[in-house]
N, C-alpha and C positions, 0 to 999 in steps of 0.2 A: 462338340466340346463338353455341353454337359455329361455326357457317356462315357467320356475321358477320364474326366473329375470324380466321377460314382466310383469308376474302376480303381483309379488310384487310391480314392479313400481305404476303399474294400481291400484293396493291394497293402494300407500301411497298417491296417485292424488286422490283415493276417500275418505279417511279418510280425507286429508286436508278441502277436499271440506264439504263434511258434521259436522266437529268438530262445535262445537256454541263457538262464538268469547270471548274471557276476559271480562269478567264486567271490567272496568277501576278501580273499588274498591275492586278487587279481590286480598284475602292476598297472602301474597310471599309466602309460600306454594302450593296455589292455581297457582301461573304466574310461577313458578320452575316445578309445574307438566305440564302445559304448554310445559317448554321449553327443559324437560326429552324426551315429548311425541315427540317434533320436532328433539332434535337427534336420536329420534330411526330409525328415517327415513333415511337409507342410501344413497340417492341420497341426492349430496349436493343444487343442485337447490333445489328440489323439497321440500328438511329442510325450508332450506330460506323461500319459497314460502307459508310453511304453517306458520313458523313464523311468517311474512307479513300478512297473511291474516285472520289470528285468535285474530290476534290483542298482541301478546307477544312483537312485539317491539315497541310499541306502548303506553303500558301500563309499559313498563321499562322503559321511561323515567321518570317517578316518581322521585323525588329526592330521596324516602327511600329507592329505587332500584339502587342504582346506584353500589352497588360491582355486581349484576347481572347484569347490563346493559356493564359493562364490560367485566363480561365473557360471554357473549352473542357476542359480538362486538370482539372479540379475536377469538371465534372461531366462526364465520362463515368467517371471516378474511383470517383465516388459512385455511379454505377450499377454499379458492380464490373467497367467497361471496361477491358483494358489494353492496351496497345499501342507500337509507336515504342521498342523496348527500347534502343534504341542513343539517345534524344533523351532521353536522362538529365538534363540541364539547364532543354530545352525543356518537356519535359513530363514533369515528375519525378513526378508522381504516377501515372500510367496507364504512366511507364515501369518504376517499382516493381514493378506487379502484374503487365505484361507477363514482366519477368526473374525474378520469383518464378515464375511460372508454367512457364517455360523454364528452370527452375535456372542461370541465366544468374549472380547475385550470387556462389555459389562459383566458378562458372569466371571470374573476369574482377576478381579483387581490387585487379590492380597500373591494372588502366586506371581503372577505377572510381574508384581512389583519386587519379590524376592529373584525371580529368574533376572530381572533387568540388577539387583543388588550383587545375584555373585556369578551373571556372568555367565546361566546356565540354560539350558533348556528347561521344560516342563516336567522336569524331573526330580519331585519332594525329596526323595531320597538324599538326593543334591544339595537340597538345601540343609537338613538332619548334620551330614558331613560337612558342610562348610560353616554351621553354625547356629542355626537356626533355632529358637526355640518351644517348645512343648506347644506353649498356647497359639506359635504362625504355623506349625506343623496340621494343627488341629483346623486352623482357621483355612488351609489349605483342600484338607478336608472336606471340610464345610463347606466350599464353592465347589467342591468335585460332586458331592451328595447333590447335590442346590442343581447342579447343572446337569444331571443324570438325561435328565430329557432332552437336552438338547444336540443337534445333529454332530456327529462322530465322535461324541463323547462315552464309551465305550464299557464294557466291565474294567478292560485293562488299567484303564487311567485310572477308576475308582482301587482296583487292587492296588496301582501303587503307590497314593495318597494313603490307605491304609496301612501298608507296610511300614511307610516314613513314619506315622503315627504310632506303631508300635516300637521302630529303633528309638525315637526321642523319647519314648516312654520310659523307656529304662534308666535313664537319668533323672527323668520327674520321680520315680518310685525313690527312688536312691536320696532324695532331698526330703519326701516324704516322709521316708523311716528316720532320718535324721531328724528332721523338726520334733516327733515324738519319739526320742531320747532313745531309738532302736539303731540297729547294725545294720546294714547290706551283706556285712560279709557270711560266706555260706560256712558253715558247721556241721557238719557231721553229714557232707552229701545231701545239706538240704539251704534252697536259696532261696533268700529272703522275699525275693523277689519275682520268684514264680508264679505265685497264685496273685498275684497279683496283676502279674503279666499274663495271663492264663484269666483272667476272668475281665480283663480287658479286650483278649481277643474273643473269647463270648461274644459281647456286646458288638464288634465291631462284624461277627457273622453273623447277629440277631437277625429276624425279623423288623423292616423299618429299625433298625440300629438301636433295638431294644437295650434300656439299660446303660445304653454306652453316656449319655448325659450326666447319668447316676455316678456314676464313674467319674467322669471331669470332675464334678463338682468335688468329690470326696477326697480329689487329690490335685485341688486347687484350682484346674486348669479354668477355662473359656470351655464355657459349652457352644454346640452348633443349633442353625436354624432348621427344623427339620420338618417344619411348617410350608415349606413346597413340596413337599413331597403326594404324589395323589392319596387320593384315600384306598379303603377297600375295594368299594365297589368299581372304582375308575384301575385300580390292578388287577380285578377279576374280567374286567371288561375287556382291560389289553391283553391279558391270557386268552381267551376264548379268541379274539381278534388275531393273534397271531396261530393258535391250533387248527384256526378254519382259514389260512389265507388271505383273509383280509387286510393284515397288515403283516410286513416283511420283518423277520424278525435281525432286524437291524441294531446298530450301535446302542443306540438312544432307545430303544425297547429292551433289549438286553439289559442294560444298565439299571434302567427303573425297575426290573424284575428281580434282579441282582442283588440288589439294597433293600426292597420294597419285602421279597420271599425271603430275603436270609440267604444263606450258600447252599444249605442244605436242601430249602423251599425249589432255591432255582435250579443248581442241579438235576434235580428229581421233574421240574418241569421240561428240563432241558432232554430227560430221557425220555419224557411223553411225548414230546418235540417232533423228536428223534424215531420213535417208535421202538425203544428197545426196552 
């Protein structure tokens, strides 16, 4: 019996592996045979795992998916699955037990609380568009920088908390030139608004986020805590740590290198990395 059980494990780790992934335009008959073919897998990891990697949770965020996206999001729930910490909206339940799991609900109260406001995922951007303003943009920031280290919190999330930080930007400069009795509007092929924007992203590719507080301040905002962040010698430490193997150069090491070297710092690491 145990020899049975091995087999079949081995049996559902090769199936997952081999399956070819969801066209993204694949009909809901097509994403249900899908996600038939992942419960039949009775290890609940190893469900999940293929769900994840064949592309079914992925492809149910669709809107026309969303009765599936639910019962998707229920049961692997129920099998005490969690996953998608950032698809708070989409799949609120497996994102729950994902961010309890990654103590992700302390670090992240102010997005959290905006995602729970409009209804969205952990998508700043999201919030920019639906309304949100300069200084919760920032502060969303703030807990993405803050939370660098912590597990599956990635470059990508820090990119796009940055990103959202530079669309609201564009409105705060625009109130700013007003307050001192200036224009927004561009002139002669040249916007008012550029260099302003343009040395705000500086700051946001600095090293350790050089500068970018300087910035808030000078155009009103909430600055961020940037006081968890490790020092030198604890980022020279995890560099050398990741070039010899010692640690896997994972989300949460990415991320702190990310923010810590600047883009230009990390890139350049990421070619030493790499070996090219």
């Amino acid at each position: 019996m145990k020899k049975t059980m091995i087999l079949a494990a081995v049996a559902a780790t090769t199936f997952a592996a081999c399956a070819a992934p969801l066209n993204p335009k694949a009909t809901e008959a097509d994403v249900r045979a899908v996600y038939a073919q992942a419960c039949a897998i009775a290890d609940a990891e190893a469900s999940y795992r293929y769900a994840n990697t064949n592309g079914l949770l992925q492809v149910a965020l669709r809107k026309d998916l969303a009765a599936l996206r639910a019962e998707i999001d229920n049961h692997y729930a129920d099998l005490g699955q969690g996953g998608q910490w950032w698809h708070c909206a989409a799949y609120p339940r497996m994102s729950a037990i994902d961010r309890a799991a990654r103590g992700l609900d302390a670090a992240f109260p102010k997005s959290l609380a905006l995602a729970k406001r409009y209804g969205s995922d952990l998508y700043p951007i999201a919030f920019v568009d639906a309304g949100c303003s300069m200084d919760e943009a920032v502060e969303c920031f703030g807990e993405a920088v803050a939370g660098c280290g912590l597990a599956g919190v990635g470059v990508k999330y820090i990119e796009t908390n940055k990103r959202a930080v530079q669309k609201a930007a564009t409105k705060q400069i625009r109130r700013w030139l007003r307050s001192q009795g200036k224009s927004f509007v561009s002139k002669n092929g040249v916007n008012p608004c550029e260099e302003h924007l343009s040395a705000l992203t500086a700051a946001l590719n600095a090293p350790r986020l050089a500068g970018l507080n300087k910035w808030l301040k000078d155009f009103g905002c909430a600055e961020i805590d940037l006081s968890k962040l490790p020092d030198a010698a604890a980022v020279n430490a995890l560099k050398e740590a990741v070039l010899y193997g010692d640690r896997k150069m994972d989300a949460a090491a990415s991320a702190t290198l990310y923010v810590c070297l600047g883009v230009d710092g990390y890139n350049a690491f990421v070619k030493e990395y790499n070996g090219d």
